[in-house]
Residue frames relative to the residue before (quaternion, step in Angstrom):
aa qw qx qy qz dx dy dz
X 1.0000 0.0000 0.0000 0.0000 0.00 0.00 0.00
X 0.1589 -0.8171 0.5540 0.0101 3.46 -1.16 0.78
X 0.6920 -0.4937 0.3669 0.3779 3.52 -0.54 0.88
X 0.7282 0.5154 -0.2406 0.3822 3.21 0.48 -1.54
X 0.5327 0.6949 -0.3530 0.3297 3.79 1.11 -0.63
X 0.6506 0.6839 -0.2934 0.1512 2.95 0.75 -1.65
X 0.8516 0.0978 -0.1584 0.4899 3.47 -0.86 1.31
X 0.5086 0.5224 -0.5571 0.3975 3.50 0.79 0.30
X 0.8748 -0.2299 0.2042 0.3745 3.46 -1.83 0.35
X 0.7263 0.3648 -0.2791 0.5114 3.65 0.27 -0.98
X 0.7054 0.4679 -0.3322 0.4161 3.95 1.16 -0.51
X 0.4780 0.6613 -0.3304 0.4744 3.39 1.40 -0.16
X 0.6052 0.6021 -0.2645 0.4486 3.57 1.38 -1.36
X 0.7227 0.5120 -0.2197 0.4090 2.93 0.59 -2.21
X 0.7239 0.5226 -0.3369 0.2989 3.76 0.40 -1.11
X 0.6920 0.4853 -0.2583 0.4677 3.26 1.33 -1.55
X 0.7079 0.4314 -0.3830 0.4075 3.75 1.18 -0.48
X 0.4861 0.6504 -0.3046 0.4979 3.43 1.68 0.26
X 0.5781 0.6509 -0.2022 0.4486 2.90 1.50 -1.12
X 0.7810 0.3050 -0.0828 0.5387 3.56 1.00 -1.37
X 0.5911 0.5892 -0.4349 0.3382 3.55 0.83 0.05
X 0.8026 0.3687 -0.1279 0.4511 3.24 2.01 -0.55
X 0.5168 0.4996 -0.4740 0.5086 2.89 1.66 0.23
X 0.6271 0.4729 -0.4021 0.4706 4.18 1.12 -0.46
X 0.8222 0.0972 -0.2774 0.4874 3.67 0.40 -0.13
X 0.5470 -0.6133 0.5444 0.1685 4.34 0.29 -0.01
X 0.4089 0.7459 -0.4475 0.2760 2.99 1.44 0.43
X 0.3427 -0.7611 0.3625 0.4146 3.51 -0.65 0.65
X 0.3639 -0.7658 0.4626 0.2592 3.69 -0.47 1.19
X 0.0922 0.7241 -0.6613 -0.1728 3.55 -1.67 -0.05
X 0.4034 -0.7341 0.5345 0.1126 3.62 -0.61 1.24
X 0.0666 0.7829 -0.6185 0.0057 3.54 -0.18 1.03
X 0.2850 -0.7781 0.5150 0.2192 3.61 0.17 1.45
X 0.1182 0.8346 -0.4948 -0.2112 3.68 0.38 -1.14
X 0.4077 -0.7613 0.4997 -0.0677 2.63 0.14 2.45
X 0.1154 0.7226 -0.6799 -0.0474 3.07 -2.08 1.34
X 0.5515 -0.7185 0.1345 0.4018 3.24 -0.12 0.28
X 0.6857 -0.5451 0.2171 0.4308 3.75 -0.59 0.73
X 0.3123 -0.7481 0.5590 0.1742 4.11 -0.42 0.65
X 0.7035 -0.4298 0.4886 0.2857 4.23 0.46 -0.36
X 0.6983 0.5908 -0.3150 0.2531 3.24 0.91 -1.00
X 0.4805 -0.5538 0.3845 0.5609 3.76 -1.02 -0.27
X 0.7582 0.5136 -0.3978 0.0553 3.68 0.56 -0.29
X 0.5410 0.5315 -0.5221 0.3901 3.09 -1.31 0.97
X 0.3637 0.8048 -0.4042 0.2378 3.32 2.00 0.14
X 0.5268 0.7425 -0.2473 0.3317 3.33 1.70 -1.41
X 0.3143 0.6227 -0.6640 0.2693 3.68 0.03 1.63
X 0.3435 0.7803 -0.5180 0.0693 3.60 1.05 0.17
X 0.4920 0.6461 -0.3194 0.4883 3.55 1.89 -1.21
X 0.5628 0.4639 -0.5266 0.4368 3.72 0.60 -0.29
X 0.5333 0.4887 -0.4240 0.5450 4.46 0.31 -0.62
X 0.7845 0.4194 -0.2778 0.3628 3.99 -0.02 -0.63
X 0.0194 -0.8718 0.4865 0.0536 3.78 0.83 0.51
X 0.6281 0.6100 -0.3513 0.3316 3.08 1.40 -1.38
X 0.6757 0.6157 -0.0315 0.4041 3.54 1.64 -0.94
X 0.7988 0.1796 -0.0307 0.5734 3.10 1.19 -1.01
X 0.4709 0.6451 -0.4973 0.3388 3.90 1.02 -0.05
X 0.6575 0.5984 -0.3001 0.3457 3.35 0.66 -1.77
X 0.5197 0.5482 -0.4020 0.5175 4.18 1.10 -0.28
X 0.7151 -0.3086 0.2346 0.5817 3.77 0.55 -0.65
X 0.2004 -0.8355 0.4963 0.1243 3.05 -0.25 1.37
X 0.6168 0.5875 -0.4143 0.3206 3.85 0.99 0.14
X 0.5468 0.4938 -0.2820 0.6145 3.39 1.50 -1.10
X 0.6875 0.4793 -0.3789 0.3924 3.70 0.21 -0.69
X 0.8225 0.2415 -0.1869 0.4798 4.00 0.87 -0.39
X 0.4566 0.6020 -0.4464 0.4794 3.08 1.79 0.48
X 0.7961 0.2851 -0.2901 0.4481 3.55 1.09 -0.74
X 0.5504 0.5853 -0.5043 0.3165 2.85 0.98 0.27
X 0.4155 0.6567 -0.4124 0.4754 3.70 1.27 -0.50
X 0.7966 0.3037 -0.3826 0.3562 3.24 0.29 -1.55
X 0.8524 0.4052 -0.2421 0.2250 3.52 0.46 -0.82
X 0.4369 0.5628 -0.4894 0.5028 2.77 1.48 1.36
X 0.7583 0.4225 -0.2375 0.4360 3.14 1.06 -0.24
X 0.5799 0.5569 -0.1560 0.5738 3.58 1.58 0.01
X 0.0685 -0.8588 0.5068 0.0301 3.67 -0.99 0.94
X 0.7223 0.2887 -0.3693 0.5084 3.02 1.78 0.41
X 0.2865 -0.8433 0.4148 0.1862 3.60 0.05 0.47
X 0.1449 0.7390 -0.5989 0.2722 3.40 -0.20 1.36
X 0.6174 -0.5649 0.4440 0.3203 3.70 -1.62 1.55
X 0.5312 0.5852 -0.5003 0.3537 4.00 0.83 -0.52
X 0.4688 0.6007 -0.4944 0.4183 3.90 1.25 -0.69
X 0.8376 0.3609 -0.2580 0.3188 3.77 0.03 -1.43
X 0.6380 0.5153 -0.3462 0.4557 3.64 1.40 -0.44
X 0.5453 0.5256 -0.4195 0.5004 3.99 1.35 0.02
X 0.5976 0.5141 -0.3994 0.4681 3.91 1.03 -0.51
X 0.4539 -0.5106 0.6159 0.3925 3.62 -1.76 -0.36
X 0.3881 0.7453 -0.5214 0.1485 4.07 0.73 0.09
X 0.5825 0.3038 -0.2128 0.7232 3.80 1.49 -0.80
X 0.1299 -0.7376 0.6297 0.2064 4.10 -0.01 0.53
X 0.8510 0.3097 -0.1047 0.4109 3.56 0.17 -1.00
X 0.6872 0.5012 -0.4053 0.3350 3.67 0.63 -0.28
X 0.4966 -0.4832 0.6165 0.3739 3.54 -1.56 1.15
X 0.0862 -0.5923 0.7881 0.1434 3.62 -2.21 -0.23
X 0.3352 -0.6709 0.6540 -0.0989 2.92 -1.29 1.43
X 0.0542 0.7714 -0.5671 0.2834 4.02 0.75 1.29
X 0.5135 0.4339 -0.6572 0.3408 3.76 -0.59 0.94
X 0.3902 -0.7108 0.4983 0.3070 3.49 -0.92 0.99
X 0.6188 -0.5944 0.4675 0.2124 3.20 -1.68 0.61
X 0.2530 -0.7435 0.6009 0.1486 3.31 -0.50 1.20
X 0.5728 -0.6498 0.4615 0.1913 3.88 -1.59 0.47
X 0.6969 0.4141 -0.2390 0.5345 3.58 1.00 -0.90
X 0.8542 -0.4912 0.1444 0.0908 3.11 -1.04 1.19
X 0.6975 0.3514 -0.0111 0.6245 3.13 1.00 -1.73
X 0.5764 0.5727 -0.3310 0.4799 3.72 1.34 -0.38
X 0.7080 0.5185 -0.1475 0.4562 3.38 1.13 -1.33
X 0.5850 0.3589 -0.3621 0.6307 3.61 1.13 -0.55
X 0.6140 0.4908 -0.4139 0.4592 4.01 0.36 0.24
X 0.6122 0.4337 -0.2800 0.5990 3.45 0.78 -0.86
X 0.6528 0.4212 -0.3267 0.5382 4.15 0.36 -0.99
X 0.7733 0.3212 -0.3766 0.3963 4.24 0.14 -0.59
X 0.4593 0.5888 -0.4236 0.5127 3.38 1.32 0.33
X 0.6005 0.6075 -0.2623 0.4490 3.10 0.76 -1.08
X 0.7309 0.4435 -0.2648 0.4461 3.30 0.02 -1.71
X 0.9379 0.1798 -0.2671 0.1294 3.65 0.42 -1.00
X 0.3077 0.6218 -0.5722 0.4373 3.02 1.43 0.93
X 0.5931 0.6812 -0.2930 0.3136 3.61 0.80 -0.58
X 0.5663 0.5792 -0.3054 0.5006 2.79 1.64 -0.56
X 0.7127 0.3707 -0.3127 0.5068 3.69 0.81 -0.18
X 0.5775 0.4604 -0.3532 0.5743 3.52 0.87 0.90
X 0.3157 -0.6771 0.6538 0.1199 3.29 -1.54 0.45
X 0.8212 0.0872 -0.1464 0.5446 3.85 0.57 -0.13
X 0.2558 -0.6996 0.6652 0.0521 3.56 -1.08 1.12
X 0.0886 -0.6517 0.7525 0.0351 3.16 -1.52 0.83
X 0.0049 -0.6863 0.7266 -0.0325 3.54 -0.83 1.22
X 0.0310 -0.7443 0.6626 -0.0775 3.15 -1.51 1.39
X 0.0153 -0.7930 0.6067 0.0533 3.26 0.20 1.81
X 0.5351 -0.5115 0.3484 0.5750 3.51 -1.08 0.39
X 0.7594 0.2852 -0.3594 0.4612 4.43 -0.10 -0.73
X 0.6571 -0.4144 0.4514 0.4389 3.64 0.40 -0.68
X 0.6571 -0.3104 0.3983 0.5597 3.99 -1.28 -1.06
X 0.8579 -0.4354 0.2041 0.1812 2.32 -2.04 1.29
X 0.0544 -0.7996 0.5957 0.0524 3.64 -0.89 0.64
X 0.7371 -0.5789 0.1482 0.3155 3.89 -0.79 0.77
X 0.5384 0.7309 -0.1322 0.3980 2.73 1.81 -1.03
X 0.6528 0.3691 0.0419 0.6602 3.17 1.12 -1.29
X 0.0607 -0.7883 0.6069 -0.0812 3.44 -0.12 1.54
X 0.6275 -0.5173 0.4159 0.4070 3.67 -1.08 0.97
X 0.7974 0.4300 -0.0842 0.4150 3.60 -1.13 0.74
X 0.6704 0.5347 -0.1292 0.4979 3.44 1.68 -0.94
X 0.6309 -0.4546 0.3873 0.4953 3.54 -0.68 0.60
X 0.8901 0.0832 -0.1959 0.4030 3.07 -1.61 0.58
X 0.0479 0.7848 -0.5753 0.2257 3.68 1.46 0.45
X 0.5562 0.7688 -0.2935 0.1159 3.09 0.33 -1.94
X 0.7975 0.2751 -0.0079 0.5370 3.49 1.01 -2.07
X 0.5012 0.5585 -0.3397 0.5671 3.36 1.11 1.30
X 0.1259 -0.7742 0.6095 0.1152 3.11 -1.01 1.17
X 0.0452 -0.9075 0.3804 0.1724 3.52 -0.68 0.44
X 0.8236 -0.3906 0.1859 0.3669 3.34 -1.58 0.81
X 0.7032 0.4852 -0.2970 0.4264 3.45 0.75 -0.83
X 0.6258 0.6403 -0.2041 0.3960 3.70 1.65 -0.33
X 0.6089 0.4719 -0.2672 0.5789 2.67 1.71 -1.02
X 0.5337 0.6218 -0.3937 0.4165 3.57 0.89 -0.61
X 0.7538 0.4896 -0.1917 0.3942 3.27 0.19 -1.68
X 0.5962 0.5911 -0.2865 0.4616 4.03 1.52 -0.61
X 0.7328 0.4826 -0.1744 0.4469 2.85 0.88 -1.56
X 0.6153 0.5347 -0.3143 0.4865 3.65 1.21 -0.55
X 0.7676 0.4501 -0.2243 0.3974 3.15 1.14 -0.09
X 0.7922 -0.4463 0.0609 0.4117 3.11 1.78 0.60
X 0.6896 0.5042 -0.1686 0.4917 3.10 2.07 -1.00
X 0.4711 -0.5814 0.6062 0.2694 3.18 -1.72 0.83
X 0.3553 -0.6845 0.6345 0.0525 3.53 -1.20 0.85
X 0.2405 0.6014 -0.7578 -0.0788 3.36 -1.72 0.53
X 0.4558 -0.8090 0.3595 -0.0926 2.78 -1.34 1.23
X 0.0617 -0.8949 0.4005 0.1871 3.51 0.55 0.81
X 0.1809 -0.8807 0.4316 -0.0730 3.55 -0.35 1.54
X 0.3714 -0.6544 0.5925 0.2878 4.27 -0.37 0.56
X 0.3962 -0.5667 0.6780 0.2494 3.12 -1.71 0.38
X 0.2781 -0.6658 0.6703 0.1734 3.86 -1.25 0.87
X 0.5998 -0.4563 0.4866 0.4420 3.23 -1.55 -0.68
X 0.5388 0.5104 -0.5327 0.4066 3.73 0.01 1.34
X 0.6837 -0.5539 0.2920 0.3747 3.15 -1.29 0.86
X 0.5570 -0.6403 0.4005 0.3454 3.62 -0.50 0.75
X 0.5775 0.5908 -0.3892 0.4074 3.57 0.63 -0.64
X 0.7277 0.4962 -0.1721 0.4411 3.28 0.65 -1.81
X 0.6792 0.4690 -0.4237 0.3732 3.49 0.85 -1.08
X 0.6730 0.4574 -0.3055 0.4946 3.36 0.78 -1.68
X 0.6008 0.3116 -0.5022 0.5383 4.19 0.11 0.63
X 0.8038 0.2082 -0.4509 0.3276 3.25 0.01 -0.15
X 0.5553 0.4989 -0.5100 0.4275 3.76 0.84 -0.01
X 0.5452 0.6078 -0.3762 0.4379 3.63 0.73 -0.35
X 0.6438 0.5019 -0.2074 0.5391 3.46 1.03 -1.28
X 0.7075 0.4811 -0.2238 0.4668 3.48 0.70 -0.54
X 0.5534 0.4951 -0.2912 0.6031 3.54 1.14 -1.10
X 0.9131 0.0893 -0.3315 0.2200 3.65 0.22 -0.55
X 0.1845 0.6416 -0.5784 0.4688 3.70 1.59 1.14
X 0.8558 0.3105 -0.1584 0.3822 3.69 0.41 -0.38
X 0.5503 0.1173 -0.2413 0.7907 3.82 1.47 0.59
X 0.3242 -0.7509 0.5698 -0.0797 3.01 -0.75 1.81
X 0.8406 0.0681 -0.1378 0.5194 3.89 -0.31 1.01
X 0.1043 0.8793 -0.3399 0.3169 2.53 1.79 0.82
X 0.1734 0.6512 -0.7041 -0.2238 4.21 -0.78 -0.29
X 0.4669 -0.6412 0.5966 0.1220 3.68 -1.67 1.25
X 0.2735 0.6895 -0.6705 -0.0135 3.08 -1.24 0.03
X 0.1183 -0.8317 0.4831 0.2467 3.39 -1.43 -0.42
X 0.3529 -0.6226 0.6722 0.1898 4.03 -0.82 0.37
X 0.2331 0.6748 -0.6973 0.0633 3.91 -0.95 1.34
X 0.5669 -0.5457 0.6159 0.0388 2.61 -2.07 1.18
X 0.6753 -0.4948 0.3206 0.4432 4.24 -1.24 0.28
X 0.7886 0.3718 -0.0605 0.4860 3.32 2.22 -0.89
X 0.8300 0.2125 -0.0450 0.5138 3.11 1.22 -1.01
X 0.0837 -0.8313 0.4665 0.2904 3.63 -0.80 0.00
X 0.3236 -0.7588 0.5060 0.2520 3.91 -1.02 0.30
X 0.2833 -0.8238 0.4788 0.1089 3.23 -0.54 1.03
X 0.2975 -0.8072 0.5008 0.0956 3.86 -0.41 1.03
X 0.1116 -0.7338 0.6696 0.0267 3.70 -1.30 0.65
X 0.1069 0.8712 -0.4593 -0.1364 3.30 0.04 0.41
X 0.3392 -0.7704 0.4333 0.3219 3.96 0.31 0.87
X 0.6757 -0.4729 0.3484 0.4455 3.63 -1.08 1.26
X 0.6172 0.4487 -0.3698 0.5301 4.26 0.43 -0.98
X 0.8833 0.2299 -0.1549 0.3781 3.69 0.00 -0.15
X 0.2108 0.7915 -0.3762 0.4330 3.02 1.42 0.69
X 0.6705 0.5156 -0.2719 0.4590 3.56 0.92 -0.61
X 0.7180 0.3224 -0.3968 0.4724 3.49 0.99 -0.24
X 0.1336 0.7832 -0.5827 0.1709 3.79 1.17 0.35
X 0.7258 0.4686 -0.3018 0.4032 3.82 0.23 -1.56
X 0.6268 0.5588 -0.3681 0.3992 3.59 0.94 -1.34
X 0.6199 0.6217 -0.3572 0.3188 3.22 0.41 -1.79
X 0.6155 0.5919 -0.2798 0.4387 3.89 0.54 -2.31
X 0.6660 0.6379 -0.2945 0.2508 3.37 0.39 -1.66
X 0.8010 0.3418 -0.0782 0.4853 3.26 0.79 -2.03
X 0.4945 0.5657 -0.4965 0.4347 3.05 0.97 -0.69
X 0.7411 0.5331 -0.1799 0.3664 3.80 0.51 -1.73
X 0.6479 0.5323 -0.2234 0.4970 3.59 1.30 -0.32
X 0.8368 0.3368 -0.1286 0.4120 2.99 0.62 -1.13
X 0.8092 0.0734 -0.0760 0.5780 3.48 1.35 -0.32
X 0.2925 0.7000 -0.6364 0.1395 3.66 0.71 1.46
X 0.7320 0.3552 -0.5063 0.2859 2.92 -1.65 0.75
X 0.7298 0.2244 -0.3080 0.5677 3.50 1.30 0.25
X 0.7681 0.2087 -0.2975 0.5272 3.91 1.05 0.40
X 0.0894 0.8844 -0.4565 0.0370 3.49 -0.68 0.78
X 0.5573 -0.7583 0.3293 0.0767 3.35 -0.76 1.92
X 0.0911 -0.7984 0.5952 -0.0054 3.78 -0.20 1.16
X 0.0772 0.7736 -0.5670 -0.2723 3.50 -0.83 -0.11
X 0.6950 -0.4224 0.2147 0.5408 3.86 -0.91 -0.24
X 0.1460 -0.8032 0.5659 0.1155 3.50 -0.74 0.51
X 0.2947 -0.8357 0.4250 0.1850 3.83 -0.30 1.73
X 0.8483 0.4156 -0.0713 0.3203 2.98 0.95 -1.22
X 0.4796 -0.5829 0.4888 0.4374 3.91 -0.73 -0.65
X 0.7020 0.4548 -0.3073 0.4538 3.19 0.92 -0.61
X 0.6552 0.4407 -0.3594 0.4973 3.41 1.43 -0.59
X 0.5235 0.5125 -0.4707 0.4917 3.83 1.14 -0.23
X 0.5126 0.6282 -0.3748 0.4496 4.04 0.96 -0.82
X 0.6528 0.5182 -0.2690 0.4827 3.80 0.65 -1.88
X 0.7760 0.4250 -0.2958 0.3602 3.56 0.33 -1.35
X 0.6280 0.3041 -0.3741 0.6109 4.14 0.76 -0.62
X 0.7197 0.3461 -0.4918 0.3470 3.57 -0.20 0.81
X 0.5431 0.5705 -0.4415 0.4298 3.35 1.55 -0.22
């Protein structure tokens, strides 16, 4: 995540699907933004959806006129805006930016972990998503990468996980099954699912104890914001990929 995002279109999603993941199960949330620092670019320019109310309120009409206040009234845009409001009532934030070299990063992660410990659901928002080959632990630009051994090391520790995750160049179906498939080889007893956006998708862990608000979670999520978020879960089989394009 990058300063420069804040409140544009994809941050409107992310909150409101944040928004409903804790109001359907009470989970206690922590928001681990994992800050990098802003690059110049244009992206995150995309607040244009904030001028269209007639369009975008009806998804959550509080978050939608809450940022819109703020970012009329603000000239630097920075995630500290949404953690001063009541829009995430209950969730801790975890805001120190991620450093690249190694011995820095396991400092910045045991910080992490133990505030986590007083929480029951993590949100990690690296800026690309999980680790990718290119981008060895420890290596420059490490930074915008969450890695496998993290998610382990969370999930061993009790928390459910959603995961904020880029789209690559592969068909979207296939990817979001196989990151799912992966996410759960690594959080044993684990149920997967995911929540995608036109750009991004959010991968879900839900530890066996919290498994019970799965149905609730699908529900609100599906009420409150169909046509712009939409709920996959892991598919094992062919015949169950067969069941689902006919459902």
């Amino acid at each position: 995540m990058k300063n420069q995002y804040f409140g544009d279109i994809n941050d409107y999603r992310k909150y409101g699907l944040l928004r409903s993941i804790t109001e359907a199960s009470h989970l206690r949330l922590l928001v681990s933004w994992m800050l990098t620092p802003d690059d110049g670019s244009s992206d995150g320019k995309f607040v244009s959806y904030l001028d269209n109310p007639e369009l975008w309120e009806k998804y959550d009409h509080e978050l939608f006129h809450k940022l819109h206040d703020i970012l009329n009234n603000q000239q630097q845009r920075n995630v500290s805006l949404i953690e001063d409001t009541e829009l995430l009532p209950t969730a801790q934030f975890f805001s120190e930016f991620v450093p690249d070299p190694s011995s820095e990063r396991n400092a910045w992660f045991n910080s992490l972990a133990e505030q986590a410990k007083k929480n029951e659901l993590i949100f990690l928002d690296p800026d690309n998503g999980i680790e990718v080959k290119s981008k060895p632990y420890g290596r420059k630009n490490s930074s915008k990468f969450l890695y496998w051994r993290e998610i382990e090391a969370l999930w061993r520790s009790g928390n459910s996980l959603l995961i904020y995750q880029h789209f690559i160049r592969e068909k979207r179906f296939n990817f979001i099954q196989r990151m799912l498939s992966e996410l759960q080889n690594v959080t044993a007893g684990s149920l997967v699912e995911a929540f995608s956006t036109p750009h991004v998708v959010f991968l879900m862990a839900l530890q066996p104890g919290h498994q019970q608000y799965h149905a609730n979670i699908v529900d609100t999520v599906q009420k409150r914001w169909g046509g712009q978020i939409y709920h996959w879960d892991l598919i094992r089989s062919q015949q169950e990929y067969k069941c689902t394009k006919l459902s």
